[in-house]
DSSP file (Angstrom, degrees, kcal/mol; ACC not computed):
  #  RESIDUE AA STRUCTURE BP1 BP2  ACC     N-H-->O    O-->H-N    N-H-->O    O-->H-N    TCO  KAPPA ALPHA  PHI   PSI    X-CA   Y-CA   Z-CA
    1    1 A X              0   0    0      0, 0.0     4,-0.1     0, 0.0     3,-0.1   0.000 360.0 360.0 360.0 122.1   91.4   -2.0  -43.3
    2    2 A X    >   -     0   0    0      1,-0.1     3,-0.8     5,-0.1     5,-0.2  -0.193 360.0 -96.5 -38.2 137.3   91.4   -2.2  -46.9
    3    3 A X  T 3  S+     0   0    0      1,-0.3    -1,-0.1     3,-0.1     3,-0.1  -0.398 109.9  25.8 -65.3 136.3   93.0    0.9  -49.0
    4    4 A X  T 3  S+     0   0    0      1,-0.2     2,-0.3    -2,-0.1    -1,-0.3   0.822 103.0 102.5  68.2  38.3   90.6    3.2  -50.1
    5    5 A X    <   -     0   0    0     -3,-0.8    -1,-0.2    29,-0.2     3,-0.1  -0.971  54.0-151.4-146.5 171.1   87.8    2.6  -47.4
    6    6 A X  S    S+     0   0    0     -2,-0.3    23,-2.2     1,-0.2     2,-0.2   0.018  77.0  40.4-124.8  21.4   86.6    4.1  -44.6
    7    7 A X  E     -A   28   0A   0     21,-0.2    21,-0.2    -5,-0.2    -1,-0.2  -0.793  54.6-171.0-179.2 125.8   85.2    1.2  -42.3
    8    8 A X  E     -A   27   0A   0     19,-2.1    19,-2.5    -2,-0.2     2,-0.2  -0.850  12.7-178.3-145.4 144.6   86.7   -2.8  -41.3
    9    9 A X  E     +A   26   0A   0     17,-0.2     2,-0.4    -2,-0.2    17,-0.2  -0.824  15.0 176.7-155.4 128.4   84.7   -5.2  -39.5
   10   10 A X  E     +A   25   0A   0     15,-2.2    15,-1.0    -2,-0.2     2,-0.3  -0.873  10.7 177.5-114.5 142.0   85.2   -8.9  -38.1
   11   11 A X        -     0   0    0     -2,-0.4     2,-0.3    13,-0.2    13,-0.3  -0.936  13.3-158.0-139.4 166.5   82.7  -11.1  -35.9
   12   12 A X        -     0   0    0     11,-0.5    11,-1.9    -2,-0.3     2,-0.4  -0.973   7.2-161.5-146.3 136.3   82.6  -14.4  -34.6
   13   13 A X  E     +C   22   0B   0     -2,-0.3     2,-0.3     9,-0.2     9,-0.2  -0.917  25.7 175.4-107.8 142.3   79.4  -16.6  -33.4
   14   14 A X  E     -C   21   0B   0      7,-1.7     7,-3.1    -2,-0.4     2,-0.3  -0.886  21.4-149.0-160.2 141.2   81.2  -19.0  -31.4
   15   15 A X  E     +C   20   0B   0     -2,-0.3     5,-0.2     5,-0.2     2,-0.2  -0.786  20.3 179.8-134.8 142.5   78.7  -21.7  -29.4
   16   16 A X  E >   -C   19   0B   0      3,-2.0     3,-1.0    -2,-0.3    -2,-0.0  -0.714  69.4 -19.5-147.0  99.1   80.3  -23.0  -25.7
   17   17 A X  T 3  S-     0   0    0      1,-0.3     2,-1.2    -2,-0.2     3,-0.1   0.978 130.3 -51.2  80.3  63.7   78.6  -25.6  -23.3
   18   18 A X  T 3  S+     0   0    0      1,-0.2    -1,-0.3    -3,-0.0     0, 0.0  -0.064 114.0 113.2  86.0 -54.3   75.0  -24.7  -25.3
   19   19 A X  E <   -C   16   0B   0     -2,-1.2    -3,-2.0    -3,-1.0     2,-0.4  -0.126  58.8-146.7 -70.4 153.0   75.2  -21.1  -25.0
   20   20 A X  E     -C   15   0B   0     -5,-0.2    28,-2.9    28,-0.2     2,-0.3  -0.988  18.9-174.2-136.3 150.2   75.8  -19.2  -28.3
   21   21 A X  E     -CD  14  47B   0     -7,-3.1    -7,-1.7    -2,-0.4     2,-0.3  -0.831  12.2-164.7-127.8 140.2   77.9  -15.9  -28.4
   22   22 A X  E     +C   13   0B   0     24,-2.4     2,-0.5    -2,-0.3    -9,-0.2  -0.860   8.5 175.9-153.1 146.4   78.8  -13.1  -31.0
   23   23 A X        -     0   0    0    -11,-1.9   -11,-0.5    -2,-0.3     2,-0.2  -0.986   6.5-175.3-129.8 113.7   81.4  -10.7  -30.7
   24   24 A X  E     - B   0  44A   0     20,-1.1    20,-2.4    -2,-0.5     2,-0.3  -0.866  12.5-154.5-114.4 129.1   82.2   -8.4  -33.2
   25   25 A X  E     +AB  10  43A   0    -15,-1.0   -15,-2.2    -2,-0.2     2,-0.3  -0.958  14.6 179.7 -91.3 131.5   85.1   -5.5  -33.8
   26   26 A X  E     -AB   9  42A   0     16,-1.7    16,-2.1    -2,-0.3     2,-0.2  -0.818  10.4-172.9-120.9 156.8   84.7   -2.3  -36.2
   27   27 A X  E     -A    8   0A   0    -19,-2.5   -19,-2.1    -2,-0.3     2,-0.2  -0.858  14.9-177.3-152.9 114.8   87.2    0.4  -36.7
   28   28 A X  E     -A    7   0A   0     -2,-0.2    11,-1.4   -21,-0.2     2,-0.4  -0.644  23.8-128.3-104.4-179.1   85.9    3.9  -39.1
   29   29 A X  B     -F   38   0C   0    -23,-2.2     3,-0.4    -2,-0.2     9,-0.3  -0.960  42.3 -86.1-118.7 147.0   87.5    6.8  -40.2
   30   30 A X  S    S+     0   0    0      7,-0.7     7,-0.3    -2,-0.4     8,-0.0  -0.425 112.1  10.3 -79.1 118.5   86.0   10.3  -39.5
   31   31 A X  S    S-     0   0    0     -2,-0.2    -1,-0.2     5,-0.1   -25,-0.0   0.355 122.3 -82.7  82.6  23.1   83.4   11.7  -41.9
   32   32 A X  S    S+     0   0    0     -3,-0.4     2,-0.5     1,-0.3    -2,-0.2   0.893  90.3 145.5  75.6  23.9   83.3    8.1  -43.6
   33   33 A X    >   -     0   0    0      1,-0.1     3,-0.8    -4,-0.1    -1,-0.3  -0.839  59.3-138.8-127.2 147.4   86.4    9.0  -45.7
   34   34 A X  T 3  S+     0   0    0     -2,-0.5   -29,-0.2     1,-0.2    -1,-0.1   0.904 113.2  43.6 -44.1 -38.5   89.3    6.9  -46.9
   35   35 A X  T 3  S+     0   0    0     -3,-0.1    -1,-0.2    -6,-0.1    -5,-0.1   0.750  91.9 108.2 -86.8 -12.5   91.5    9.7  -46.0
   36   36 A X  S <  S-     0   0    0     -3,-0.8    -5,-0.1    -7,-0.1     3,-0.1   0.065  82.9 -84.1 -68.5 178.4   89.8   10.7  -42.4
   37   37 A X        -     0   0    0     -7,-0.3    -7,-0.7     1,-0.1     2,-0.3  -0.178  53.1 -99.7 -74.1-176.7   91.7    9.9  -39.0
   38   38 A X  B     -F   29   0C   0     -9,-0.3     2,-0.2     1,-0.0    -9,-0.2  -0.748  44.2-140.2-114.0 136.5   91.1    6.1  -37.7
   39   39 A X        -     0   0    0    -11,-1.4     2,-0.5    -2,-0.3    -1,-0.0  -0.399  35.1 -75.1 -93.6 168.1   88.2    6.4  -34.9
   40   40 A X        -     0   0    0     -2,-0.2   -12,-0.1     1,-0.1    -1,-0.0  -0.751  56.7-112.9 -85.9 142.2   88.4    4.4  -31.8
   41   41 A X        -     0   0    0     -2,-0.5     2,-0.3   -14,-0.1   -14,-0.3   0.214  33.8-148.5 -58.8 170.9   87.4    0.8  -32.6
   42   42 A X  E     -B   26   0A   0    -16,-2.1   -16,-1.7    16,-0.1     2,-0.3  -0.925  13.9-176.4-150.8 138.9   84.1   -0.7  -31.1
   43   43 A X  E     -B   25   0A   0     -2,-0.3     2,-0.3   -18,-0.2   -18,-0.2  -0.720  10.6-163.7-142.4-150.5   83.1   -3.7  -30.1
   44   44 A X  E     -B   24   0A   0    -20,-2.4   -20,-1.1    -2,-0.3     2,-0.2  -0.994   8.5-153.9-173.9 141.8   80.1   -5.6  -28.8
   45   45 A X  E     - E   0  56B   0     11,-1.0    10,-2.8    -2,-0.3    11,-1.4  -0.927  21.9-175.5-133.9 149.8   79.5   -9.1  -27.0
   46   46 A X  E     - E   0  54B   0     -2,-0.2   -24,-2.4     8,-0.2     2,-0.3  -0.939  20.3-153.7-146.0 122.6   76.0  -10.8  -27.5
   47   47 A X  E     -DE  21  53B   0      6,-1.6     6,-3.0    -2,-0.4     2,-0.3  -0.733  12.7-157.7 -79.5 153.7   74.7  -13.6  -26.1
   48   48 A X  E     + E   0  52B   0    -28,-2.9     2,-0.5    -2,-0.3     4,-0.2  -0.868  28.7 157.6-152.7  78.2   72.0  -15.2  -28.4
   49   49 A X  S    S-     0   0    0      2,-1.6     2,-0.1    -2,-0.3    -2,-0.0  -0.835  89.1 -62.5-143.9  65.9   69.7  -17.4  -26.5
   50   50 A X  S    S+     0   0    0     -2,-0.5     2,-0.3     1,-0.1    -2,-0.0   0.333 137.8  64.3  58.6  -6.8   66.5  -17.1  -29.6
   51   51 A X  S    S-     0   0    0     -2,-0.1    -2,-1.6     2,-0.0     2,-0.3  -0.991 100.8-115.9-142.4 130.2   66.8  -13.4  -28.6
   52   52 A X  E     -E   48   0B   0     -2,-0.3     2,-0.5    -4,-0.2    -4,-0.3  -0.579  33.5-172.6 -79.6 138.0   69.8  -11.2  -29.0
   53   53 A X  E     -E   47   0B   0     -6,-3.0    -6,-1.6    -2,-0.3     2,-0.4  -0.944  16.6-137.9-128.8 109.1   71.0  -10.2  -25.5
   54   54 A X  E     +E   46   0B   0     -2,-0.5    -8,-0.2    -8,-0.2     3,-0.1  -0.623  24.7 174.3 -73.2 134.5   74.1   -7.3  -25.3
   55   55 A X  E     -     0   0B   0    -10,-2.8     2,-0.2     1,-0.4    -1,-0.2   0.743  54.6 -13.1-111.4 -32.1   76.1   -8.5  -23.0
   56   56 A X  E     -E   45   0B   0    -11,-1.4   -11,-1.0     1,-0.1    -1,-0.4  -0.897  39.3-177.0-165.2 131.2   79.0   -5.8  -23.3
   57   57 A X        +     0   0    0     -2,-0.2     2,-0.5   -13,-0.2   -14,-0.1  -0.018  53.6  92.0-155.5  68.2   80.2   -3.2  -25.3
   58   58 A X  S  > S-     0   0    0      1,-0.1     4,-1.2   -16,-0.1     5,-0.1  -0.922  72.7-124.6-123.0 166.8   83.3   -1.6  -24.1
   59   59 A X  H >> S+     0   0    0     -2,-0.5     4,-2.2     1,-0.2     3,-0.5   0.968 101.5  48.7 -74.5 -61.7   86.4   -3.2  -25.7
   60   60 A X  H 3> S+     0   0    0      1,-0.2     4,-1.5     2,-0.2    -1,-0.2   0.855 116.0  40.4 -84.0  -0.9   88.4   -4.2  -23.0
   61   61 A X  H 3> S+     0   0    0      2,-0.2     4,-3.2     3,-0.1    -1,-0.2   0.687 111.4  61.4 -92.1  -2.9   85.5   -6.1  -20.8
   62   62 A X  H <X S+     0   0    0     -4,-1.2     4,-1.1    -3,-0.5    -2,-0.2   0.916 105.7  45.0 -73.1 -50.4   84.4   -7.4  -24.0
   63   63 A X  H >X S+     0   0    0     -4,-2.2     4,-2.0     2,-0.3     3,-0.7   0.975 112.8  50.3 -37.5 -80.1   87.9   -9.0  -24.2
   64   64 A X  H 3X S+     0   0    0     -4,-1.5     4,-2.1    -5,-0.2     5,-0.3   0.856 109.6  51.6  -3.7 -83.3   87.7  -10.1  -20.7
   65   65 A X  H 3X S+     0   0    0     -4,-3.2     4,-1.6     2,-0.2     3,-0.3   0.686 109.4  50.2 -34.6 -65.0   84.3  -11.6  -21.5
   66   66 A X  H <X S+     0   0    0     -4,-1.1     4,-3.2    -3,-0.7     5,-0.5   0.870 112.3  44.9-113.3 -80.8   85.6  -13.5  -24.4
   67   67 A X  H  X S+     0   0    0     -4,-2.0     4,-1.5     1,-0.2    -1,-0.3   0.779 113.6  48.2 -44.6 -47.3   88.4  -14.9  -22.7
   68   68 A X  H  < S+     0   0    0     -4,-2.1    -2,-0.3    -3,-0.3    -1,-0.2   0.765 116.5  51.1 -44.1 -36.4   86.2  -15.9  -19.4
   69   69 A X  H  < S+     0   0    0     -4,-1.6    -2,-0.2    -3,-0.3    -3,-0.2   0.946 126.4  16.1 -84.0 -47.9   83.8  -17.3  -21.9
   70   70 A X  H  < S-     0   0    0     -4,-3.2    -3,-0.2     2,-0.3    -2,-0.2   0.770  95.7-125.2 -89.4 -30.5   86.1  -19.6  -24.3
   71   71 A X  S  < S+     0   0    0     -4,-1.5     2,-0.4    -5,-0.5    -4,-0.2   0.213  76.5 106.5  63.4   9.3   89.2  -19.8  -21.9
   72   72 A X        -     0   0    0     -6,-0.4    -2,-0.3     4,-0.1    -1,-0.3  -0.941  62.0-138.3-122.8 158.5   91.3  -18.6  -24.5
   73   73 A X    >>  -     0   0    0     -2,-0.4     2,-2.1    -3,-0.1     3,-1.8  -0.538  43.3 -89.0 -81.2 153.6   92.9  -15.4  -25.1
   74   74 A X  T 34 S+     0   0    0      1,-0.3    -2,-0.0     2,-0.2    -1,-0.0   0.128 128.6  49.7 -87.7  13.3   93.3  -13.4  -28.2
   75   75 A X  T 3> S+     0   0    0     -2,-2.1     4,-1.2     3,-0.1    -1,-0.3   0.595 113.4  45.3-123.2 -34.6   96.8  -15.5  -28.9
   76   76 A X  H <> S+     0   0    0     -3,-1.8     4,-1.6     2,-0.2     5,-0.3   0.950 110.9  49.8 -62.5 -60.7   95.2  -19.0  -28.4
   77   77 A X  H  X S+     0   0    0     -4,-1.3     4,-2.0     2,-0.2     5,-0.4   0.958 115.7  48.6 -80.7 -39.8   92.0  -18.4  -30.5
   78   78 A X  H >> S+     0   0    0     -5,-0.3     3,-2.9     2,-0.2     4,-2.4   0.914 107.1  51.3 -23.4 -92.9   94.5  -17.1  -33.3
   79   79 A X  H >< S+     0   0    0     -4,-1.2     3,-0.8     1,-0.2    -2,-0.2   0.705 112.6  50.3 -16.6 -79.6   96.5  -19.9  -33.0
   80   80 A X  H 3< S+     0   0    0     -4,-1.6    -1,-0.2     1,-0.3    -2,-0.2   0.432 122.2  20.4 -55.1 -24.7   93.2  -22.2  -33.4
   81   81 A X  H << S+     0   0    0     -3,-2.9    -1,-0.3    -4,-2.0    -2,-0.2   0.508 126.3  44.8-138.2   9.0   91.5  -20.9  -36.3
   82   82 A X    <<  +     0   0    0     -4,-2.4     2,-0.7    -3,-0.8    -2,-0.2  -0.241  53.8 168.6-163.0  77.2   93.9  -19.2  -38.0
   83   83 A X        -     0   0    0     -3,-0.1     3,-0.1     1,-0.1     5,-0.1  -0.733  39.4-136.2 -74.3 110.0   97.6  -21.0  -38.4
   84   84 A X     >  -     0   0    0     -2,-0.7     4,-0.9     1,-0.2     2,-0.2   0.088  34.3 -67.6 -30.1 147.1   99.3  -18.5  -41.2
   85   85 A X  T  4 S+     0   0    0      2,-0.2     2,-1.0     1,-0.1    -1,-0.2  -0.460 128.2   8.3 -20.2 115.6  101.3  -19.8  -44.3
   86   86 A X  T  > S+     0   0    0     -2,-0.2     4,-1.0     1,-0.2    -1,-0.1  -0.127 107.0  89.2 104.1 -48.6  104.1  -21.1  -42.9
   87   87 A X  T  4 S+     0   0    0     -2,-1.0     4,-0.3     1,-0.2    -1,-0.2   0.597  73.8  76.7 -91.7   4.0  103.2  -21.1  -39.1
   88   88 A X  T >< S+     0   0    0     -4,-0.9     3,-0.9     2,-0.1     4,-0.4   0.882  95.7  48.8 -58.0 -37.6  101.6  -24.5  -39.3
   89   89 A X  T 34 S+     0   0    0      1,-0.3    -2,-0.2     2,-0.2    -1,-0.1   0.922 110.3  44.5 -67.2 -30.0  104.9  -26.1  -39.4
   90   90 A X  T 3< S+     0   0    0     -4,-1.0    -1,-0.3     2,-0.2    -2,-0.1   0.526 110.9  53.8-105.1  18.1  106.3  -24.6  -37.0
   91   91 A X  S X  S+     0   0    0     -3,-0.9     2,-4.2    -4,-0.3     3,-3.2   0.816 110.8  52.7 -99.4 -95.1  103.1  -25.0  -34.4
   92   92 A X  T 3  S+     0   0    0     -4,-0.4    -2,-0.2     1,-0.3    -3,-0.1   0.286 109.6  47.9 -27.6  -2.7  103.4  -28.7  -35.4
   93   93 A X  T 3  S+     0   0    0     -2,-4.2    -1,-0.3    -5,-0.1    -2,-0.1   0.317  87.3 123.7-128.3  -2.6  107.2  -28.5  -34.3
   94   94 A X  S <  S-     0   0    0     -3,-3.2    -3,-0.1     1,-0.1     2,-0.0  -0.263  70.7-107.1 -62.9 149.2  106.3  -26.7  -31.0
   95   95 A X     >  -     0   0    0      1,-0.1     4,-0.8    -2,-0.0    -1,-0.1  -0.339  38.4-107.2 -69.0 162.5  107.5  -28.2  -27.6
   96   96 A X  T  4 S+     0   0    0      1,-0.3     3,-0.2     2,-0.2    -1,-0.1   0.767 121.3  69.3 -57.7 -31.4  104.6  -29.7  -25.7
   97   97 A X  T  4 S+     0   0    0      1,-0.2    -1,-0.3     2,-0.1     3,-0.2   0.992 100.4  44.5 -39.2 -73.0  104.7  -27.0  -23.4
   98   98 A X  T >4 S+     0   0    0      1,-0.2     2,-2.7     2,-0.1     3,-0.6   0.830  96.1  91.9 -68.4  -8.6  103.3  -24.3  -26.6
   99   99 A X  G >X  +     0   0    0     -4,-0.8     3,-0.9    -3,-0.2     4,-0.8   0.153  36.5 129.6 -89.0  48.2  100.3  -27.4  -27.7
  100  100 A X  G >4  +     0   0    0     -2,-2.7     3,-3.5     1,-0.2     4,-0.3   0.930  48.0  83.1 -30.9 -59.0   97.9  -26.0  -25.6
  101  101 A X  G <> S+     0   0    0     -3,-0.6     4,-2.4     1,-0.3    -1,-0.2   0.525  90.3  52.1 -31.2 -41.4   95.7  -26.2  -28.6
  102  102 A X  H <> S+     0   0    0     -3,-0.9     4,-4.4     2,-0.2    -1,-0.3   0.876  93.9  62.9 -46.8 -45.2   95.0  -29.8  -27.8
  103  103 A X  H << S+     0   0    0     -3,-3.5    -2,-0.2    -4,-0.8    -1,-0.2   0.684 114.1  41.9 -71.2 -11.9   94.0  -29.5  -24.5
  104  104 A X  H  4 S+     0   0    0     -4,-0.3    -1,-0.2    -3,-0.1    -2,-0.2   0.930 132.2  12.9 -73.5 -68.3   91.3  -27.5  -26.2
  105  105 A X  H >< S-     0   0    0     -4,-2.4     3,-0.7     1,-0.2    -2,-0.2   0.164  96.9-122.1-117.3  24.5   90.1  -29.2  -29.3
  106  106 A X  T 3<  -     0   0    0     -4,-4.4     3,-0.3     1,-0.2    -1,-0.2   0.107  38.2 -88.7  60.2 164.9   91.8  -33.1  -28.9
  107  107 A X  T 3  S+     0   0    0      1,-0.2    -1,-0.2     2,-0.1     3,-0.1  -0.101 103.9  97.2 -99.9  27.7   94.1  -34.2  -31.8
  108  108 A X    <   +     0   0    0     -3,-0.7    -1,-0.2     1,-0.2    -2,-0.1   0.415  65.1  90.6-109.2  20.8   91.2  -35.9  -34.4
  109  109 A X              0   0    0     -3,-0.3    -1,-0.2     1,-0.1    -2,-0.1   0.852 360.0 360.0 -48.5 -69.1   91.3  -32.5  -36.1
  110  110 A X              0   0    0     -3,-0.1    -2,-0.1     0, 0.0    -1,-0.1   0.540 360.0 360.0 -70.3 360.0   94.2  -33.6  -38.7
């Protein structure tokens, strides 16, 4: 969350065998102020089929969901779309064992 705000939010549309999905996390602080306590987070899964469909929206079957739906977990889809400063080099220097990441999206990437 940004300093001096009262409300962070990330989503993702992510498309799998046809289907298209978005799953969005929010986190506010109480009475909409910078200074209020951190709320519990919320999130929400939608399937998106020309009509928006809720599919879930407690956090940890939403997670579930996510993972059943993509096959990766919230340390693989990191990894995949968002290699850090630095930690490309050392993902590119991983044993074969940690390059999962292929077995996902094939090597014609670089």
């Amino acid at each position: 969350m940004t300093k001096n705000t009262a409300v962070c939010f990330a989503q993702v549309e992510f498309l799998v065998s046809g289907e298209k999905y978005r799953s969005s996390w929010q986190v506010k602080r109480e009475d909409a102020s910078p200074d209020g306590k951190l709320m519990a987070a919320q999130m929400q899964l939608v399937h998106i089929n020309g009509e928006e469909q809720i599919i879930e929206r407690e956090a940890h079957k939403v997670l579930a969901f996510n993972t059943e739906i993509t096959g990766m977990d919230f340390r693989r889809f990191s990894r995949s779309i968002m290699l850090a400063q630095g930690d490309f080099a050392a993902f590119l220097n991983a044993l074969d064992a940690e390059r999962q990441f292929w077995a996902y999206f094939g090597n014609d990437i670089l």
